[in-house]
Backbone as CSV, one residue per row, in Angstrom:
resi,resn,N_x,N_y,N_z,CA_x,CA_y,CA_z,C_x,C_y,C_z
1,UNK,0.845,-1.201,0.000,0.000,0.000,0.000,0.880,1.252,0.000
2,UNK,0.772,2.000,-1.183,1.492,3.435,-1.193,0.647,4.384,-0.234
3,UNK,1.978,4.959,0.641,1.308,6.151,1.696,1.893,7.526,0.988
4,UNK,1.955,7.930,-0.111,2.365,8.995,-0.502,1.523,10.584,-0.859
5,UNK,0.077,9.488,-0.362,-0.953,10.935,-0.488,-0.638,11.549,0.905
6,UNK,-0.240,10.820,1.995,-0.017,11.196,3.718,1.300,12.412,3.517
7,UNK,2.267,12.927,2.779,2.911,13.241,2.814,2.219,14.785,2.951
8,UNK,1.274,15.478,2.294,0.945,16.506,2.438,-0.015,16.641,2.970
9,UNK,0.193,15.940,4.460,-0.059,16.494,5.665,0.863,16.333,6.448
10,UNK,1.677,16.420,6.421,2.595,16.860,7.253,3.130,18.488,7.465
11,UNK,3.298,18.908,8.872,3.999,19.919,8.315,5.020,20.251,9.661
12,UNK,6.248,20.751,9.177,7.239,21.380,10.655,7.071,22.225,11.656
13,UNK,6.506,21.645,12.901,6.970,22.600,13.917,8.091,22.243,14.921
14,UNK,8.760,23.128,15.267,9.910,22.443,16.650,10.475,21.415,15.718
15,UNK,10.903,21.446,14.664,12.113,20.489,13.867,11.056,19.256,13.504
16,UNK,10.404,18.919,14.197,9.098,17.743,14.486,8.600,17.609,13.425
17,UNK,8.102,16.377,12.642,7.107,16.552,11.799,5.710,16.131,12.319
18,UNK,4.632,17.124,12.216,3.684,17.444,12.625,2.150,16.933,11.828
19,UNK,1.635,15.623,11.883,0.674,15.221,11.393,-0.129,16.177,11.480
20,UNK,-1.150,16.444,10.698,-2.700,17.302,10.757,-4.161,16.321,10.614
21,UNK,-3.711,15.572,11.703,-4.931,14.258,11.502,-6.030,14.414,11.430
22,UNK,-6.798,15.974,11.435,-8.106,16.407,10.927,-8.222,15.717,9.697
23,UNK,-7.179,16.380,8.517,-7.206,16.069,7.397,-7.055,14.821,6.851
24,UNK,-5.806,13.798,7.694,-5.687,12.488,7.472,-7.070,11.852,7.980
25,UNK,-7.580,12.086,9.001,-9.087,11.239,8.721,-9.900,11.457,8.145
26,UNK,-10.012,12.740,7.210,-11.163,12.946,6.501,-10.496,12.400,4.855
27,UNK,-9.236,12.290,4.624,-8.872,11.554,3.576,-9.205,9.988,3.555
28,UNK,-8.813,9.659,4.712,-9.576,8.625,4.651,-10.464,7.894,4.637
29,UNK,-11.528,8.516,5.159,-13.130,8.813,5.044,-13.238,8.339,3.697
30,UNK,-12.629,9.679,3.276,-12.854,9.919,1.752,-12.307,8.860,0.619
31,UNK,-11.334,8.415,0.940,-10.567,7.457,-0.284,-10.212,6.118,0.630
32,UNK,-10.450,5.752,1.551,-10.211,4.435,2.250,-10.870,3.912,2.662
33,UNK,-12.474,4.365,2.414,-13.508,3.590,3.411,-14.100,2.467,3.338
34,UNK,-13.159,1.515,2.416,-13.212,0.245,2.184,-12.457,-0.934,2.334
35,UNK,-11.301,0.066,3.347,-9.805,-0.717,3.201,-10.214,-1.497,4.487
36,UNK,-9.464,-2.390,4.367,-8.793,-2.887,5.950,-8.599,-2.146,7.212
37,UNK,-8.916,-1.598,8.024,-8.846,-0.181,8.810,-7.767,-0.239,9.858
38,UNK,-7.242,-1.394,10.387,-6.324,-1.408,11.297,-5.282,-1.544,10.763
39,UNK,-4.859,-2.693,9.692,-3.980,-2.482,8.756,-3.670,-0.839,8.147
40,UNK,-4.568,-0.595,7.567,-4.106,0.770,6.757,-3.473,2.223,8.112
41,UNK,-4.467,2.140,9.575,-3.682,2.917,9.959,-2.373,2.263,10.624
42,UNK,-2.213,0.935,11.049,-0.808,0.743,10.775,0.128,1.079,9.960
43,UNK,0.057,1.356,9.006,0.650,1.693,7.828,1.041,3.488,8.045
44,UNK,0.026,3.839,8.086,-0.064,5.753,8.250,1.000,5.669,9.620
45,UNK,0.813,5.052,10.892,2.149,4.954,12.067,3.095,4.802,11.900
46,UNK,3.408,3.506,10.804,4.761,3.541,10.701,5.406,4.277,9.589
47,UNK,4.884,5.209,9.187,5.197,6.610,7.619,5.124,8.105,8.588
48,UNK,4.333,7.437,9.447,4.956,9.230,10.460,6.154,8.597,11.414
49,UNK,6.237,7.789,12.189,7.430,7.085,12.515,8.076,6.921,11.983
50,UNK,8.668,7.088,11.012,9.823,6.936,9.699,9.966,8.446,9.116
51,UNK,8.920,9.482,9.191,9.405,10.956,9.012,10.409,11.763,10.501
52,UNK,9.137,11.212,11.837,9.659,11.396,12.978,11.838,10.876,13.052
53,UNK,11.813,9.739,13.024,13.388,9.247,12.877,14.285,10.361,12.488
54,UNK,13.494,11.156,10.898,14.194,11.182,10.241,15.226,12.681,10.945
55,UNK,13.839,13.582,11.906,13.820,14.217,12.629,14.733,14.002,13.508
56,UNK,15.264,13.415,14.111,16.186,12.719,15.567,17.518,12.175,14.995
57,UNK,18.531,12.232,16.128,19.800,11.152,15.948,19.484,10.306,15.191
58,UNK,20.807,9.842,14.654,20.779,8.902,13.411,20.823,7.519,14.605
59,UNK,21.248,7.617,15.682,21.042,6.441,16.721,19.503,5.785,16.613
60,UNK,18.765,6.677,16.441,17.179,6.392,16.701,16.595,5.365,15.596
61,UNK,15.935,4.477,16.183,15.907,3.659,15.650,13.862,3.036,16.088
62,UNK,13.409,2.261,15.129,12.021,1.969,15.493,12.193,0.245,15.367
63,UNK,11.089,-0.093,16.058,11.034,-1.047,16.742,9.489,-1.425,16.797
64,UNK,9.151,-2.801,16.527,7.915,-3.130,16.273,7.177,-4.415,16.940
65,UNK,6.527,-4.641,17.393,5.688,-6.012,18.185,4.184,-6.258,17.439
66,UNK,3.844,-6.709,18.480,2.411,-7.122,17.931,1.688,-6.213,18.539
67,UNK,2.045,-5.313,19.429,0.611,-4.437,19.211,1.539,-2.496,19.340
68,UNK,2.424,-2.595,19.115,3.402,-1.337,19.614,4.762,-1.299,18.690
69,UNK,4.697,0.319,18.145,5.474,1.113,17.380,6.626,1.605,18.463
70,UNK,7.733,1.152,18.898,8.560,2.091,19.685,9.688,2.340,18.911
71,UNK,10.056,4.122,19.298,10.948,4.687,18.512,11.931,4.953,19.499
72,UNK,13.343,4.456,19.336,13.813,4.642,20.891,15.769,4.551,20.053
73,UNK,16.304,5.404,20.950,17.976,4.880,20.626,18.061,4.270,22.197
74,UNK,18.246,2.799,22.051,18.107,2.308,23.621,18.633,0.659,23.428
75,UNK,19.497,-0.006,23.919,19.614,-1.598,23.856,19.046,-2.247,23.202
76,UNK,19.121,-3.094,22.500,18.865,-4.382,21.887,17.845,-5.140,23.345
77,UNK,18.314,-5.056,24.265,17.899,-5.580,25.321,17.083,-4.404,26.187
78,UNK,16.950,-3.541,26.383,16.311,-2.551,26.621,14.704,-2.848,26.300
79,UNK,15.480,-2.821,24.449,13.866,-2.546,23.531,13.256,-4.098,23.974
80,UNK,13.750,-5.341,24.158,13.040,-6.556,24.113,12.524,-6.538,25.493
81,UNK,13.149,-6.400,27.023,12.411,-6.161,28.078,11.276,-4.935,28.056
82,UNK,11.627,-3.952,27.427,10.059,-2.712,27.484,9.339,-3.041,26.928
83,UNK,9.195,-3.793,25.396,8.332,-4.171,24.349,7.640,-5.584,25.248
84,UNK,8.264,-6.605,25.786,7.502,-7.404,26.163,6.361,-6.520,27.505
85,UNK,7.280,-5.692,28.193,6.271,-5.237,29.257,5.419,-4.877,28.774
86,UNK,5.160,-4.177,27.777,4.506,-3.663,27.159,3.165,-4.190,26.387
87,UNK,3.295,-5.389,26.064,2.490,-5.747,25.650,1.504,-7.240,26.571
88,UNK,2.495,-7.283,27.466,2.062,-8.138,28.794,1.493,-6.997,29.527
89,UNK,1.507,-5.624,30.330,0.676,-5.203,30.629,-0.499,-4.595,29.888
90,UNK,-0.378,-4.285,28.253,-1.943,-4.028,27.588,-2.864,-4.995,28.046
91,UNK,-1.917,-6.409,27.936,-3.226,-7.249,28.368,-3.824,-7.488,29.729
92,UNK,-2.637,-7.027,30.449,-3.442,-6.969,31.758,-3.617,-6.193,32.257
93,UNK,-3.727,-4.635,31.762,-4.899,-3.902,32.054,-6.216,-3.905,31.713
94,UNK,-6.679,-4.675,30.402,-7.592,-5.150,29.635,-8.177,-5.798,30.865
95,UNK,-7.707,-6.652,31.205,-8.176,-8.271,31.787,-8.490,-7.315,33.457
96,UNK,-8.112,-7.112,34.114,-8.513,-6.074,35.385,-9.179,-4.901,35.232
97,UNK,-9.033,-4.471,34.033,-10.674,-3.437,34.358,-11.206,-3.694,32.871
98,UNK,-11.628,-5.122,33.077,-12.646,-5.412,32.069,-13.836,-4.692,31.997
99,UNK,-14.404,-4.562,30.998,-15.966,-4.007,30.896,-15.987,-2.473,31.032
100,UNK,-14.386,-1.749,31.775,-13.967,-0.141,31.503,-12.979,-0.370,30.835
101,UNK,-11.732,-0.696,30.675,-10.608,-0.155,29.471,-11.232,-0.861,28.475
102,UNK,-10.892,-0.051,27.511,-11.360,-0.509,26.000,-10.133,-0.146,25.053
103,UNK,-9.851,-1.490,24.611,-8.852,-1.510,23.554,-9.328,-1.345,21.634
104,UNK,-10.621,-0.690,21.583,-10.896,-0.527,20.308,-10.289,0.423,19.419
105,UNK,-10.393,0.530,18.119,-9.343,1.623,17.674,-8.634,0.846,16.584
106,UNK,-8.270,1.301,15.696,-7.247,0.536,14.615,-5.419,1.650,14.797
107,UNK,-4.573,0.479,14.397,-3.513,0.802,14.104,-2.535,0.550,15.347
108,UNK,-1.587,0.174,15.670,-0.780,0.007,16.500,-0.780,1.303,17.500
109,UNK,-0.146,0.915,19.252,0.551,1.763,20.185,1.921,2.360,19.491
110,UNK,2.012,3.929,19.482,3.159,4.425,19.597,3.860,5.054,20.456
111,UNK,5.078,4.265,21.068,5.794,5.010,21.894,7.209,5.623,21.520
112,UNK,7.620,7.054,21.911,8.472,7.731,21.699,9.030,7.540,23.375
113,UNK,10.422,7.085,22.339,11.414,7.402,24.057,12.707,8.568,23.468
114,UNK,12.577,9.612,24.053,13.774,10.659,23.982,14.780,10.149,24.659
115,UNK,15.847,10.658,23.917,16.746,10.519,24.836,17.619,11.517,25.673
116,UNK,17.001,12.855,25.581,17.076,14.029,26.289,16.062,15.028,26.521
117,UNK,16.063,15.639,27.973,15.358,15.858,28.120,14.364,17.183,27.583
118,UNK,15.588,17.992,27.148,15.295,18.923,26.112,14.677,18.758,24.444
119,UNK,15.070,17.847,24.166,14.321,17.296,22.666,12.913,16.611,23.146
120,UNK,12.319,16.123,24.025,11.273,15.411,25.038,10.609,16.540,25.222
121,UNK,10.858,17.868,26.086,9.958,18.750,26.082,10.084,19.501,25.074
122,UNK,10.696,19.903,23.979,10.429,20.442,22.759,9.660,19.508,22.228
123,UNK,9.313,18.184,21.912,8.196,17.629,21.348,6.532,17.897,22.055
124,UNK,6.521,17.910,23.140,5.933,17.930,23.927,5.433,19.569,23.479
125,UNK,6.020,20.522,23.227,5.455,21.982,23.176,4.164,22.607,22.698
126,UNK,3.930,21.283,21.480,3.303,21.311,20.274,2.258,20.992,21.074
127,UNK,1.799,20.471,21.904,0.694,19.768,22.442,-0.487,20.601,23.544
128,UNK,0.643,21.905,24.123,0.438,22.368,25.631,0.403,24.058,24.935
129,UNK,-0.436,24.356,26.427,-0.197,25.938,25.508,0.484,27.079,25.118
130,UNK,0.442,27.582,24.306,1.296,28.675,23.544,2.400,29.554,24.088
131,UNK,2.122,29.739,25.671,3.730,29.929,26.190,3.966,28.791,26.395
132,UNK,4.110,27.477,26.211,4.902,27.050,26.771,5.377,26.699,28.141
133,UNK,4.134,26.929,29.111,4.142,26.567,30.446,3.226,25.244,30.703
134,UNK,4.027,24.516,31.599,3.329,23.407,31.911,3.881,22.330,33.103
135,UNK,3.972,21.501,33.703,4.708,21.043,34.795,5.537,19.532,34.034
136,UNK,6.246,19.640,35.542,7.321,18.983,34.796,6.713,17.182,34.612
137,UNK,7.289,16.260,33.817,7.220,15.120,33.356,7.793,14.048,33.350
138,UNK,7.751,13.075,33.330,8.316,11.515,33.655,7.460,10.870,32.108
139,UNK,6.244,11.199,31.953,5.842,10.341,30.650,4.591,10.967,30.678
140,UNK,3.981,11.171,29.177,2.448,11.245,29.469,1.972,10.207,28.185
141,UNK,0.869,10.415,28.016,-0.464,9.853,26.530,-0.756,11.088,26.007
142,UNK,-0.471,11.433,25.173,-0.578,12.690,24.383,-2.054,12.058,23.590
143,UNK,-2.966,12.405,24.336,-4.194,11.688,23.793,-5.199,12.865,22.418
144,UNK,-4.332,12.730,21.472,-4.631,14.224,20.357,-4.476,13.699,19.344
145,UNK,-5.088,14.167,18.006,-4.921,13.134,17.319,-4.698,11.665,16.536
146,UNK,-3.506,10.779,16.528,-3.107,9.032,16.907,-2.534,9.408,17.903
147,UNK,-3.250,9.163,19.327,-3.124,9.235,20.901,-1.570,8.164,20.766
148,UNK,-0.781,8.873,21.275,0.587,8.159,21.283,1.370,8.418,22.785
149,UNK,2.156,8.018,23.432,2.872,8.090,24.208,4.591,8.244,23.949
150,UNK,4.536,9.657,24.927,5.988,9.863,25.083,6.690,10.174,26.517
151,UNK,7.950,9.191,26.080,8.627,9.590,27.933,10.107,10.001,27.225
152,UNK,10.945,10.863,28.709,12.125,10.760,28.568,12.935,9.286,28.186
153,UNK,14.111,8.939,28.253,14.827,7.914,28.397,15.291,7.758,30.286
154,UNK,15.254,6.557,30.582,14.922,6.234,32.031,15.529,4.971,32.273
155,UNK,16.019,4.282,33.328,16.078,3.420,33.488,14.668,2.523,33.469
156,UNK,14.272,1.031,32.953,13.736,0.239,32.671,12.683,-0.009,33.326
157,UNK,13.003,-0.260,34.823,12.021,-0.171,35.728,11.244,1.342,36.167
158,UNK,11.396,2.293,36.205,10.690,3.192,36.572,9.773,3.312,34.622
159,UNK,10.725,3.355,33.869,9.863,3.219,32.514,8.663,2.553,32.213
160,UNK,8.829,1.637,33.222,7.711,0.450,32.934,6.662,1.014,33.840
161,UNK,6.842,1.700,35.241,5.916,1.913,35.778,5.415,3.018,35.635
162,UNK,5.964,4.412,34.441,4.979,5.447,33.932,4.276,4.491,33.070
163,UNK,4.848,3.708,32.206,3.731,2.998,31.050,2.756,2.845,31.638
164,UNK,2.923,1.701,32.293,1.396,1.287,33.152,0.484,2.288,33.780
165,UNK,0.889,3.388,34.250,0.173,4.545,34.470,-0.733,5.370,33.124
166,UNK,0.360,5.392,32.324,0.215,6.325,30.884,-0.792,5.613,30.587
167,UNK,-0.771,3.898,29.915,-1.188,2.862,29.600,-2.762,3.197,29.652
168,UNK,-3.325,3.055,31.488,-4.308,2.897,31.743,-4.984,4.717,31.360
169,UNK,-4.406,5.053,31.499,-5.358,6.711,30.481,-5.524,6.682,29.271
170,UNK,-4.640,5.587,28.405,-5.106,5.494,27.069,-6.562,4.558,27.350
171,UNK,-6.239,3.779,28.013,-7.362,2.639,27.801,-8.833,3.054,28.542
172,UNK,-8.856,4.155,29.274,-10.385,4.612,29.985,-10.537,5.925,29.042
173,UNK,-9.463,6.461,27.874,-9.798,7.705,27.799,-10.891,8.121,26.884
174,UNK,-12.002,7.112,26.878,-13.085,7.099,25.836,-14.181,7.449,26.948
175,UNK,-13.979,7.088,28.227,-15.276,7.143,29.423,-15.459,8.661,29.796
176,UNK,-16.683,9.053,29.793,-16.894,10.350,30.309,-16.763,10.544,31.849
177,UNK,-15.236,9.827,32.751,-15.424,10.081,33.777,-14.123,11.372,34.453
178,UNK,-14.571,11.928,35.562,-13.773,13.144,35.916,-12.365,13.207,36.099
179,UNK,-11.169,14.308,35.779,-9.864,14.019,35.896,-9.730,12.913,37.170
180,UNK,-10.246,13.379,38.440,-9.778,12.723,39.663,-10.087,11.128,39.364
181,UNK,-11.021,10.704,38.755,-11.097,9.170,39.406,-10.332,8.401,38.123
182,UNK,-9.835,9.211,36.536,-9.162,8.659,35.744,-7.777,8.784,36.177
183,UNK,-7.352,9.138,37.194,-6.123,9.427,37.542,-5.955,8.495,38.551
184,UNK,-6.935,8.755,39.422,-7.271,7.695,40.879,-6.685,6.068,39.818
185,UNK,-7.297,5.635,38.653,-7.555,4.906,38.257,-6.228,4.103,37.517
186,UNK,-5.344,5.093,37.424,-4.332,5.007,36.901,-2.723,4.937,37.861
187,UNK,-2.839,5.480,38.834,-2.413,4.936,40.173,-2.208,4.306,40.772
188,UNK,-3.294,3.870,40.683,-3.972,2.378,41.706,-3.564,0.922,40.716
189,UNK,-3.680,0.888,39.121,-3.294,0.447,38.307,-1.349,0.264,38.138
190,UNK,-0.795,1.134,38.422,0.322,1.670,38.316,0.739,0.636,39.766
191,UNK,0.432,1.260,40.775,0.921,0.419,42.013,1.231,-0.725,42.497
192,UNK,-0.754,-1.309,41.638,-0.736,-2.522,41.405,-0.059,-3.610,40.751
193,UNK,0.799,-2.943,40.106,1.767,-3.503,38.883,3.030,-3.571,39.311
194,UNK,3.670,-2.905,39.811,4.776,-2.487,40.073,4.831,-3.076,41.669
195,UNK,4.110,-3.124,42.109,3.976,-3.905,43.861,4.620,-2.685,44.416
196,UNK,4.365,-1.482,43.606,4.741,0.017,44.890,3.800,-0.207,46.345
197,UNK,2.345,-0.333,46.020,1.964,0.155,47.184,0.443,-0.635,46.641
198,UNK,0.717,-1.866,46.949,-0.568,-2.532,46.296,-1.706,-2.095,46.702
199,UNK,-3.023,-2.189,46.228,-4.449,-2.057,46.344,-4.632,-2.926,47.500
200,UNK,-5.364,-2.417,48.746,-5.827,-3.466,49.426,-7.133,-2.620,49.821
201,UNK,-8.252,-4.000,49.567,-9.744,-3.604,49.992,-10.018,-4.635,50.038
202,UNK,-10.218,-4.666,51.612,-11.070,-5.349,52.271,-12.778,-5.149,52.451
203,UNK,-13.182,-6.055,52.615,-14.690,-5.957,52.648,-15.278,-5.030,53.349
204,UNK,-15.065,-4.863,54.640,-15.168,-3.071,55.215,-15.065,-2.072,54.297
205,UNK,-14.086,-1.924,53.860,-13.791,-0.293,53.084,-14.559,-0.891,51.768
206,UNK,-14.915,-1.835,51.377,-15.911,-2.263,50.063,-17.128,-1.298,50.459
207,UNK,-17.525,-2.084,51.555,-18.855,-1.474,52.002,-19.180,-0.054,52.546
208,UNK,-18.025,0.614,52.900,-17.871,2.063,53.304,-17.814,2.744,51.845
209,UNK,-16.926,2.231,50.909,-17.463,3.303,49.761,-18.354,2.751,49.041
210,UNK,-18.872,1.678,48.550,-20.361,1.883,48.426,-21.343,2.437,49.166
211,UNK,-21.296,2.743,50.468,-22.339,3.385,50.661,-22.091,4.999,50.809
212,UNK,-20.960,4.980,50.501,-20.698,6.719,50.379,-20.824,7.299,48.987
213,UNK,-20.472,6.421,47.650,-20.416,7.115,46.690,-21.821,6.923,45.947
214,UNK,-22.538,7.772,45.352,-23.800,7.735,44.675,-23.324,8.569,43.844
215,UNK,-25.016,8.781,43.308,-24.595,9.799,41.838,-24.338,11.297,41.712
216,UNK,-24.974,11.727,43.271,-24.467,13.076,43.309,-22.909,13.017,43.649
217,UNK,-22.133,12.445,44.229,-20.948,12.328,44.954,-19.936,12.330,43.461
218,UNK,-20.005,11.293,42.311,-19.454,11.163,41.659,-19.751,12.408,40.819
219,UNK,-18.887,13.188,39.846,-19.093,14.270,39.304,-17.949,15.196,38.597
């Protein structure tokens, strides 16, 4: 499949090349609405991931699994321990908040790993507002356009435990529920994973917040 109509949408800001995915989904609307849909935006990920590269150290390099695009200058062994975490916790955030995360959507996870921290928040600029103020970062889900994830470069283990944080905001970020309990949600997820500070609820505190939270409470 030729991606060469995708080329003019692109455009430079911050050295970056800058999808305009208004336009890429209404092209596709328009001239793809018969294709294969997860396939084809696989395809559109890895043609902005291959402009992105072209953008960065010649170190930088992309990297591919079964469900995740990572663009990273990082180990041979690096990329095979994050990529497996990676795709061992999609599924088990899936599988623990069944019936809320939702993995629907076509086209692969993309993750960007910088490898400084200054090229990381210059990507990041494009996203936040116009001065340029915003707090500081470990990783977010740049949930805008193909919702993608970007972190600094980190040692392995703390990497793994923004994912799982980041992770679970991609996967609730379709629910109309309030910053606090998608965050609460992502925490508690995060902790749980990492054995920081596991979840414990006992049948008491079951029954204390059910009977505290109703529909005015939640909001």
């Amino acid at each position: 499949m030729t991606m060469e109509w995708l080329n003019q949408y692109f455009h430079e800001v911050d050295n970056f090349p800058r999808p305009n995915w208004e336009s890429i989904y209404s092209h596709v609307e328009n001239h793809f609405k018969d294709a294969e849909q997860h396939e084809l935006w696989c395809e559109i990920a890895r043609t902005w991931m291959i402009r992105l590269k072209s953008a960065l150290p010649t170190e930088y390099a992309i990297h591919e699994s079964e469900s995740f695009i990572l663009v990273a200058s990082v180990s041979d062994k690096y990329v095979s321990v994050f990529q497996n975490y990676l795709e061992r916790t999609l599924k088990k955030i899936l599988e623990t908040l069944q019936g809320v995360a939702s993995d629907d959507g076509f086209g692969k996870y993309v993750v960007l790993i910088f490898n400084d921290i200054d090229t990381y928040y210059s990507y990041l600029s494009y996203f936040y507002s116009d001065d340029g103020v915003y707090g500081l970062s470990s990783g977010v889900y740049l949930n805008k356009g193909y919702g993608h994830f970007a972190l600094p470069h980190q040692d392995a283990s703390f990497a793994e435990s923004i994912a799982a944080h980041e992770m679970t905001h991609a996967l609730v970020a379709h629910l109309p529920i309030p910053a606090w309990l998608n965050e609460g949600m992502a925490v508690n997820i995060e902790n749980m994973f990492t054995g920081s500070a596991p979840l414990k609820m006992d049948d008491e505190l079951y029954a204390r917040h059910k009977a505290f939270w109703g529909e005015n409470e939640i909001q």
